[in-house]
C-alpha positions as CSV (number, residue, x, y, z in Angstrom):
1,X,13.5,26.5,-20.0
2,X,12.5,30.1,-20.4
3,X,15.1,31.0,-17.3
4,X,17.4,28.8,-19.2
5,X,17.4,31.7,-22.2
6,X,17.2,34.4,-19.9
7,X,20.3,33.7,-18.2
8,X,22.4,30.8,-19.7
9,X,25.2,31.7,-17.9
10,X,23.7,30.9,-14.6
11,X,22.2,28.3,-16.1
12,X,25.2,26.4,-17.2
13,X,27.2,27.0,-13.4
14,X,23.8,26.0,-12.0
15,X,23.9,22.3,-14.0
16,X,27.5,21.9,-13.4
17,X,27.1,22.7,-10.0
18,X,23.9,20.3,-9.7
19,X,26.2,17.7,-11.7
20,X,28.8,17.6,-9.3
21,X,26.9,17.4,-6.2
22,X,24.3,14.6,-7.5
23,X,27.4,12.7,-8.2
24,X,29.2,12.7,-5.0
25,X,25.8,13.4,-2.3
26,X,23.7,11.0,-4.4
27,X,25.3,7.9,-1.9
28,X,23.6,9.9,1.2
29,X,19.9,9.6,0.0
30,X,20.0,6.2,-1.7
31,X,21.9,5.1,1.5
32,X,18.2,5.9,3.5
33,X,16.3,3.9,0.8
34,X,15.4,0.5,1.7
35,X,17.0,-2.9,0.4
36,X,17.7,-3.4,-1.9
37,X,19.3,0.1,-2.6
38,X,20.7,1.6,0.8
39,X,23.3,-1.3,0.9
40,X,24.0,-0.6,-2.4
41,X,24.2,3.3,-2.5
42,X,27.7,3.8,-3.3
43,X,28.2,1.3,-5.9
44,X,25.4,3.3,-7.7
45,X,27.5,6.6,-6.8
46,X,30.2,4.8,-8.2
47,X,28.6,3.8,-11.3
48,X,27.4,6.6,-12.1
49,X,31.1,8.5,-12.3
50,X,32.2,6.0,-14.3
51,X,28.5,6.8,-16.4
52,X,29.9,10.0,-16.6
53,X,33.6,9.9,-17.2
54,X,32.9,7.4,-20.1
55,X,30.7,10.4,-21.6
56,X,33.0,13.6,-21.2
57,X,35.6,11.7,-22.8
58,X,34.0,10.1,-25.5
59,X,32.2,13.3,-25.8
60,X,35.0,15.4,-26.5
61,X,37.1,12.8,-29.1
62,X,34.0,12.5,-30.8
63,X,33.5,16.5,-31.6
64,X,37.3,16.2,-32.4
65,X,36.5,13.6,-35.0
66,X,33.8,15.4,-35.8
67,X,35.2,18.1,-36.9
68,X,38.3,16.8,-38.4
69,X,36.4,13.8,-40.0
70,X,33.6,16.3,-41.0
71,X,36.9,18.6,-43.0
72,X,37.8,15.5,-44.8
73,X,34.6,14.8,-46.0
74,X,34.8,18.5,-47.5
75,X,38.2,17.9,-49.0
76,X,39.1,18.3,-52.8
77,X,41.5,15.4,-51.7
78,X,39.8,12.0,-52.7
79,X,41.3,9.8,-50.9
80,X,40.9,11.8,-47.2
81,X,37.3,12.2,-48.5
82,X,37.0,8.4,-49.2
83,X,38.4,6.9,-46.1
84,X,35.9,9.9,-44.5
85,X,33.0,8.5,-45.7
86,X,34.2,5.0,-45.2
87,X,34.3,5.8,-41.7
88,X,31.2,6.8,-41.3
89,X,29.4,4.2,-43.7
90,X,31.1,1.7,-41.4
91,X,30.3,3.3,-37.9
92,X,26.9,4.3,-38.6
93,X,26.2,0.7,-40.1
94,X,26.8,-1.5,-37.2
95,X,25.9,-1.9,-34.3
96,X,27.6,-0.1,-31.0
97,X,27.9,-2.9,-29.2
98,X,29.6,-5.1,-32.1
99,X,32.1,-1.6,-32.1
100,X,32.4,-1.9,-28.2
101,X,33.6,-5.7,-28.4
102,X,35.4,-5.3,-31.7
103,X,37.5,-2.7,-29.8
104,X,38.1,-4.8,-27.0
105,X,39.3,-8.0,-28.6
106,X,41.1,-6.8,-31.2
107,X,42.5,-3.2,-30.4
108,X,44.7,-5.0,-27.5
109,X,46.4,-7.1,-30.5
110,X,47.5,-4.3,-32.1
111,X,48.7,-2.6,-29.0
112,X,53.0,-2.5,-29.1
113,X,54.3,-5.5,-26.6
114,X,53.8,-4.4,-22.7
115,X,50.9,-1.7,-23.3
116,X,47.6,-2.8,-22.3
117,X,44.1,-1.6,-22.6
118,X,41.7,-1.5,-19.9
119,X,38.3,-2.3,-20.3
120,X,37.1,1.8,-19.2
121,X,39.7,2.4,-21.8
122,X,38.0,0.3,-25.1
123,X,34.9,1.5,-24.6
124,X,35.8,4.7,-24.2
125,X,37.6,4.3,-27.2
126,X,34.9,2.7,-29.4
127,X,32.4,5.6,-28.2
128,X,34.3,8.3,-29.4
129,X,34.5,6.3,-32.6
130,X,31.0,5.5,-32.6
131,X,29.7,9.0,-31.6
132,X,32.5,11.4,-33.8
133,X,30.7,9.5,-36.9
134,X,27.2,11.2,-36.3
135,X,28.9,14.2,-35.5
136,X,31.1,14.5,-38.9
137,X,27.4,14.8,-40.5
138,X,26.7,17.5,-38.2
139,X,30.2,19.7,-38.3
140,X,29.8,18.7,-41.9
141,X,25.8,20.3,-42.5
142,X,26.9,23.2,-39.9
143,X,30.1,23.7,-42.5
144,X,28.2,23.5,-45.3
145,X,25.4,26.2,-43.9
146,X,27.8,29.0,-43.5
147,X,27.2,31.2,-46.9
148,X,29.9,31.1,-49.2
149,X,29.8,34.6,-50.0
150,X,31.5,35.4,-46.3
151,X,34.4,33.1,-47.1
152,X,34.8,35.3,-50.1
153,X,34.9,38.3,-48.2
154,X,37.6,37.0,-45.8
155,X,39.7,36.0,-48.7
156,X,39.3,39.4,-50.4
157,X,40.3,40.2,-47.0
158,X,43.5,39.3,-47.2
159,X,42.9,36.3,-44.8
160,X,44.6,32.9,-45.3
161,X,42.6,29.7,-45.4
162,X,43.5,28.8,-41.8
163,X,42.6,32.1,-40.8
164,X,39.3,32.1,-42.6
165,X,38.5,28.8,-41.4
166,X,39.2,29.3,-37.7
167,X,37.5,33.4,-37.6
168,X,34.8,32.9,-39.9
169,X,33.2,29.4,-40.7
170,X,34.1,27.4,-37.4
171,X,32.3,29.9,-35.1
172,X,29.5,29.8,-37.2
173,X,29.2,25.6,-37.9
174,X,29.3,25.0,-34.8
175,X,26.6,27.7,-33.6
176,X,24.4,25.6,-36.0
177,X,25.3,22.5,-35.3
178,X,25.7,22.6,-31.8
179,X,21.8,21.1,-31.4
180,X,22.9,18.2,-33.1
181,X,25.9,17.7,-31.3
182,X,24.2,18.3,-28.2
183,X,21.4,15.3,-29.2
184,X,24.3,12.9,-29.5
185,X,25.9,14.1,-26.0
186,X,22.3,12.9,-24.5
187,X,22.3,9.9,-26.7
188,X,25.9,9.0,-25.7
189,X,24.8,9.1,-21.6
190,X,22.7,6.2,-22.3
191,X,24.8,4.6,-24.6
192,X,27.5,4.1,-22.6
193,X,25.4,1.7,-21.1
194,X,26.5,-0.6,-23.4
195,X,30.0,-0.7,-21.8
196,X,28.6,-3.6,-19.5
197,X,29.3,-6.0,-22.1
198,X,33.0,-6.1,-21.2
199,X,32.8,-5.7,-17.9
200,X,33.1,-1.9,-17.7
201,X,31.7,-1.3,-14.1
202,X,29.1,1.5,-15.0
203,X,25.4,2.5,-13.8
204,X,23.8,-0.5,-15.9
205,X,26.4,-2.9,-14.7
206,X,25.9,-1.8,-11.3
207,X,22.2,-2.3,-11.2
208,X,22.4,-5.9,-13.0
209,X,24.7,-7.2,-10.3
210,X,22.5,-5.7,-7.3
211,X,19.9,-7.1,-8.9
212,X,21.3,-10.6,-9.2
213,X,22.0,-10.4,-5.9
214,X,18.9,-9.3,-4.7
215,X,16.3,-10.9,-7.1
216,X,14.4,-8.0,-6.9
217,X,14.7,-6.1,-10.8
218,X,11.6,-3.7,-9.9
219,X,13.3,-0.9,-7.5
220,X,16.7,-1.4,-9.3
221,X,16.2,-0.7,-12.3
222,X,13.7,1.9,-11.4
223,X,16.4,3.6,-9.2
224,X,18.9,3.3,-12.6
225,X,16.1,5.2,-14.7
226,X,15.9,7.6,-12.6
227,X,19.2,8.6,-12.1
228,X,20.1,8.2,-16.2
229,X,17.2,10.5,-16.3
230,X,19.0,13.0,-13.6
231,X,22.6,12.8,-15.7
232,X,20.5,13.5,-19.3
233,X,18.9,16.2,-17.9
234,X,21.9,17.8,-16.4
235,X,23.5,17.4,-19.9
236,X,20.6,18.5,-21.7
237,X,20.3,22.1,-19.7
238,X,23.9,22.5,-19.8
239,X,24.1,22.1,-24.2
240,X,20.6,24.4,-24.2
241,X,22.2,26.7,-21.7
242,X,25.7,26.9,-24.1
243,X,22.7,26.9,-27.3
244,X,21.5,30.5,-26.1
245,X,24.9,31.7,-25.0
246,X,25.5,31.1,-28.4
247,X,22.6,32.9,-29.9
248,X,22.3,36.1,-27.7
249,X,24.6,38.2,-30.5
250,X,21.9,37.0,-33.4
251,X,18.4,37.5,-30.8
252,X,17.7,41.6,-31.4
Protein backbone atom coordinates (compact mmCIF):
# COMPACT_ATOMS: atom_id res chain seq x y z
CA UNK A 1 0.00 0.00 0.00
CA UNK A 2 2.84 2.34 0.92
CA UNK A 3 4.22 1.74 -2.99
CA UNK A 4 0.70 2.34 -3.83
CA UNK A 5 1.19 6.23 -2.53
CA UNK A 6 4.56 6.43 -3.60
CA UNK A 7 3.87 5.99 -7.16
CA UNK A 8 0.06 5.78 -7.96
CA UNK A 9 0.72 6.16 -11.36
CA UNK A 10 2.52 2.92 -11.77
CA UNK A 11 0.22 1.64 -9.53
CA UNK A 12 -2.85 2.20 -11.41
CA UNK A 13 -1.08 0.75 -15.10
CA UNK A 14 0.21 -2.03 -12.91
CA UNK A 15 -3.72 -3.13 -11.76
CA UNK A 16 -5.00 -2.47 -15.16
CA UNK A 17 -2.34 -4.41 -16.60
CA UNK A 18 -2.79 -7.33 -13.82
CA UNK A 19 -6.68 -6.88 -14.66
CA UNK A 20 -6.37 -7.66 -18.18
CA UNK A 21 -4.10 -10.46 -18.00
CA UNK A 22 -5.94 -12.41 -15.03
CA UNK A 23 -8.89 -12.19 -17.21
CA UNK A 24 -7.77 -13.59 -20.35
CA UNK A 25 -4.49 -16.09 -18.89
CA UNK A 26 -6.71 -17.09 -15.88
CA UNK A 27 -8.17 -20.19 -18.33
CA UNK A 28 -4.36 -21.45 -18.58
CA UNK A 29 -3.83 -22.24 -14.73
CA UNK A 30 -7.37 -23.26 -13.76
CA UNK A 31 -7.18 -25.52 -16.99
CA UNK A 32 -4.02 -27.58 -14.83
CA UNK A 33 -6.36 -27.83 -11.72
CA UNK A 34 -8.04 -30.95 -11.25
CA UNK A 35 -11.91 -31.80 -11.82
CA UNK A 36 -13.82 -30.42 -11.26
CA UNK A 37 -12.19 -27.07 -12.39
CA UNK A 38 -9.68 -27.81 -15.43
CA UNK A 39 -12.73 -28.87 -17.56
CA UNK A 40 -14.29 -25.96 -16.50
CA UNK A 41 -11.50 -23.29 -16.84
CA UNK A 42 -12.92 -21.20 -19.50
CA UNK A 43 -16.43 -20.95 -18.50
CA UNK A 44 -14.87 -19.36 -15.21
CA UNK A 45 -12.71 -17.08 -17.69
CA UNK A 46 -15.81 -16.35 -19.19
CA UNK A 47 -17.76 -15.57 -16.22
CA UNK A 48 -15.60 -13.59 -14.94
CA UNK A 49 -15.69 -10.91 -18.09
CA UNK A 50 -19.03 -10.93 -17.92
CA UNK A 51 -18.20 -10.24 -13.69
CA UNK A 52 -16.50 -7.47 -14.96
CA UNK A 53 -18.22 -5.89 -17.87
CA UNK A 54 -21.48 -5.85 -15.59
CA UNK A 55 -19.32 -3.66 -13.16
CA UNK A 56 -17.53 -1.05 -15.49
CA UNK A 57 -20.80 -0.32 -16.78
CA UNK A 58 -22.87 -0.13 -14.00
CA UNK A 59 -19.96 1.60 -12.44
CA UNK A 60 -19.84 4.36 -14.62
CA UNK A 61 -24.00 5.12 -15.05
CA UNK A 62 -24.06 4.96 -11.43
CA UNK A 63 -21.28 7.97 -10.81
CA UNK A 64 -23.39 9.67 -13.63
CA UNK A 65 -26.51 9.34 -11.57
CA UNK A 66 -24.59 10.12 -8.88
CA UNK A 67 -23.71 13.09 -9.72
CA UNK A 68 -26.67 14.35 -11.54
CA UNK A 69 -29.06 12.74 -8.93
CA UNK A 70 -26.70 14.08 -6.15
CA UNK A 71 -27.31 18.08 -8.12
CA UNK A 72 -31.01 17.56 -7.77
CA UNK A 73 -31.00 16.69 -4.35
CA UNK A 74 -29.11 20.25 -4.00
CA UNK A 75 -31.73 22.05 -6.12
CA UNK A 76 -33.78 25.13 -5.03
CA UNK A 77 -36.25 23.34 -7.51
CA UNK A 78 -38.71 21.18 -5.34
CA UNK A 79 -39.92 18.98 -7.43
CA UNK A 80 -36.26 17.74 -9.08
CA UNK A 81 -35.32 17.59 -5.36
CA UNK A 82 -38.37 15.41 -4.54
CA UNK A 83 -38.33 12.81 -7.22
CA UNK A 84 -34.23 12.94 -6.05
CA UNK A 85 -34.95 11.77 -2.88
CA UNK A 86 -37.69 9.61 -3.93
CA UNK A 87 -35.14 7.82 -5.90
CA UNK A 88 -33.06 7.12 -3.44
CA UNK A 89 -35.66 6.32 -0.54
CA UNK A 90 -36.89 3.79 -2.98
CA UNK A 91 -33.42 2.23 -4.18
CA UNK A 92 -31.87 2.21 -0.95
CA UNK A 93 -35.12 0.53 0.54
CA UNK A 94 -35.38 -2.62 -1.26
CA UNK A 95 -33.74 -5.14 -1.93
CA UNK A 96 -31.11 -5.55 -5.18
CA UNK A 97 -32.37 -8.48 -6.26
CA UNK A 98 -36.21 -7.37 -6.11
CA UNK A 99 -34.55 -4.21 -8.37
CA UNK A 100 -32.77 -6.91 -10.66
CA UNK A 101 -36.15 -8.89 -11.39
CA UNK A 102 -38.32 -5.82 -11.31
CA UNK A 103 -36.08 -4.63 -14.17
CA UNK A 104 -36.37 -7.63 -16.02
CA UNK A 105 -40.02 -8.32 -16.06
CA UNK A 106 -41.26 -5.14 -16.38
CA UNK A 107 -38.65 -2.77 -18.15
CA UNK A 108 -39.21 -5.12 -21.46
CA UNK A 109 -43.06 -3.94 -21.29
CA UNK A 110 -42.27 -0.64 -21.53
CA UNK A 111 -39.74 -1.08 -24.24
CA UNK A 112 -41.30 0.48 -27.92
CA UNK A 113 -42.67 -2.69 -30.12
CA UNK A 114 -39.49 -4.68 -31.72
CA UNK A 115 -36.70 -3.59 -29.08
CA UNK A 116 -35.76 -6.10 -26.62
CA UNK A 117 -33.74 -6.28 -23.56
CA UNK A 118 -31.32 -8.86 -22.90
CA UNK A 119 -30.85 -10.35 -19.73
CA UNK A 120 -26.74 -8.74 -19.43
CA UNK A 121 -28.72 -5.72 -20.33
CA UNK A 122 -31.43 -5.53 -17.18
CA UNK A 123 -29.06 -6.14 -14.79
CA UNK A 124 -26.87 -3.91 -15.95
CA UNK A 125 -29.48 -1.59 -15.89
CA UNK A 126 -30.89 -2.17 -12.41
CA UNK A 127 -27.16 -1.95 -11.00
CA UNK A 128 -26.51 1.32 -12.24
CA UNK A 129 -29.83 2.22 -10.59
CA UNK A 130 -29.11 0.50 -7.60
CA UNK A 131 -25.43 1.67 -7.15
CA UNK A 132 -25.97 5.70 -8.53
CA UNK A 133 -28.43 5.81 -5.37
CA UNK A 134 -25.53 5.41 -2.76
CA UNK A 135 -23.47 7.42 -4.79
CA UNK A 136 -25.96 10.63 -4.97
CA UNK A 137 -25.30 10.60 -0.94
CA UNK A 138 -21.68 10.63 -1.66
CA UNK A 139 -21.46 13.41 -4.74
CA UNK A 140 -23.99 14.90 -2.53
CA UNK A 141 -21.71 15.05 1.13
CA UNK A 142 -18.48 15.63 -1.32
CA UNK A 143 -20.74 18.80 -2.77
CA UNK A 144 -21.67 19.82 0.33
CA UNK A 145 -17.90 19.68 1.88
CA UNK A 146 -16.54 22.19 -0.53
CA UNK A 147 -16.51 25.69 1.55
CA UNK A 148 -18.90 28.08 0.48
CA UNK A 149 -16.70 30.87 0.80
CA UNK A 150 -14.63 29.54 -2.65
CA UNK A 151 -17.88 29.57 -4.65
CA UNK A 152 -18.01 33.15 -3.54
CA UNK A 153 -14.82 33.90 -4.78
CA UNK A 154 -15.43 32.43 -8.19
CA UNK A 155 -18.57 34.44 -8.53
CA UNK A 156 -16.80 37.65 -7.45
CA UNK A 157 -14.70 36.30 -10.14
CA UNK A 158 -16.74 36.92 -12.67
CA UNK A 159 -17.37 33.13 -13.23
CA UNK A 160 -20.83 31.80 -14.27
CA UNK A 161 -22.51 29.05 -12.40
CA UNK A 162 -21.59 26.39 -14.91
CA UNK A 163 -18.14 27.58 -14.81
CA UNK A 164 -17.97 27.60 -11.11
CA UNK A 165 -19.40 24.35 -10.82
CA UNK A 166 -17.32 22.51 -13.30
CA UNK A 167 -13.53 24.60 -12.14
CA UNK A 168 -14.19 24.81 -8.60
CA UNK A 169 -16.64 22.44 -6.69
CA UNK A 170 -16.60 19.26 -8.94
CA UNK A 171 -12.84 18.79 -8.73
CA UNK A 172 -13.05 19.12 -5.22
CA UNK A 173 -16.45 16.70 -4.42
CA UNK A 174 -15.20 14.24 -6.03
CA UNK A 175 -11.54 14.40 -4.47
CA UNK A 176 -13.61 13.72 -1.25
CA UNK A 177 -15.87 11.55 -2.17
CA UNK A 178 -13.98 9.40 -4.29
CA UNK A 179 -13.47 6.87 -1.08
CA UNK A 180 -16.94 6.44 -1.01
CA UNK A 181 -17.44 5.90 -4.50
CA UNK A 182 -14.63 3.71 -4.57
CA UNK A 183 -16.36 1.38 -1.60
CA UNK A 184 -19.41 1.04 -3.77
CA UNK A 185 -17.14 0.05 -6.96
CA UNK A 186 -15.85 -2.99 -4.59
CA UNK A 187 -19.35 -3.60 -3.33
CA UNK A 188 -20.76 -3.55 -6.87
CA UNK A 189 -18.06 -6.58 -7.99
CA UNK A 190 -19.88 -8.78 -5.70
CA UNK A 191 -23.04 -7.57 -6.29
CA UNK A 192 -23.33 -8.30 -9.54
CA UNK A 193 -23.46 -11.62 -8.38
CA UNK A 194 -26.92 -11.24 -8.04
CA UNK A 195 -27.38 -11.21 -11.85
CA UNK A 196 -27.75 -15.08 -11.64
CA UNK A 197 -31.24 -14.72 -10.90
CA UNK A 198 -32.23 -14.06 -14.49
CA UNK A 199 -29.94 -16.05 -16.00
CA UNK A 200 -27.15 -13.60 -16.62
CA UNK A 201 -24.20 -16.06 -17.17
CA UNK A 202 -21.62 -14.45 -14.62
CA UNK A 203 -18.85 -15.90 -12.09
CA UNK A 204 -21.66 -17.12 -9.50
CA UNK A 205 -23.75 -18.57 -12.31
CA UNK A 206 -20.89 -20.26 -13.63
CA UNK A 207 -19.76 -21.94 -10.41
CA UNK A 208 -23.54 -23.10 -9.53
CA UNK A 209 -23.84 -24.90 -12.83
CA UNK A 210 -20.23 -26.66 -12.49
CA UNK A 211 -21.21 -27.45 -9.38
CA UNK A 212 -24.52 -29.12 -10.24
CA UNK A 213 -22.77 -30.89 -12.58
CA UNK A 214 -20.20 -32.09 -10.52
CA UNK A 215 -21.74 -32.38 -7.02
CA UNK A 216 -18.78 -31.28 -5.66
CA UNK A 217 -19.63 -27.31 -4.02
CA UNK A 218 -16.16 -27.41 -1.95
CA UNK A 219 -13.44 -26.56 -4.74
CA UNK A 220 -16.06 -24.55 -6.69
CA UNK A 221 -17.06 -22.23 -4.78
CA UNK A 222 -13.66 -21.98 -3.28
CA UNK A 223 -12.15 -21.29 -6.76
CA UNK A 224 -15.14 -18.46 -7.17
CA UNK A 225 -13.90 -16.74 -3.80
CA UNK A 226 -10.86 -16.60 -4.79
CA UNK A 227 -11.11 -15.11 -8.00
CA UNK A 228 -13.96 -12.42 -6.63
CA UNK A 229 -11.26 -11.79 -4.20
CA UNK A 230 -8.53 -11.26 -7.25
CA UNK A 231 -11.20 -8.78 -9.27
CA UNK A 232 -11.85 -6.68 -5.67
CA UNK A 233 -8.48 -6.33 -5.15
CA UNK A 234 -7.57 -5.21 -8.64
CA UNK A 235 -10.43 -2.66 -8.22
CA UNK A 236 -9.56 -1.77 -4.81
CA UNK A 237 -5.65 -0.72 -5.80
CA UNK A 238 -6.69 0.86 -8.79
CA UNK A 239 -9.53 3.56 -6.77
CA UNK A 240 -6.56 3.92 -3.87
CA UNK A 241 -3.98 4.30 -6.61
CA UNK A 242 -6.51 7.22 -8.40
CA UNK A 243 -7.18 8.28 -4.24
CA UNK A 244 -3.40 9.44 -3.95
CA UNK A 245 -3.11 10.71 -7.55
CA UNK A 246 -5.72 12.84 -6.32
CA UNK A 247 -4.16 13.96 -3.08
CA UNK A 248 -0.35 14.53 -4.18
CA UNK A 249 -1.20 18.63 -4.84
CA UNK A 250 -2.74 18.74 -0.96
CA UNK A 251 0.39 16.17 0.71
CA UNK A 252 3.35 19.04 1.43
Amino acid sequence: MNWTRQHPGWAMFAAMVGLLAFLWGMAVPLAAAPAPIGPAAEQFADGARITVGLTLIAGSVGVLIGVLAGLGKLSRFWPLRWLCDSYVWLIRGTPLLLQILFVWLAFPLLMPEGVELSDFACAAIALSLNVGAYNTECVRAGILAVPHGQVEAARALGLTPMQTFMDIVLPQSMRVALPALANNLASLVKDSSLAYAISVVELTMVGYRVQAESYQPIPVFITVAAIYLILTTAFTTLTAALESQLDVGQKR
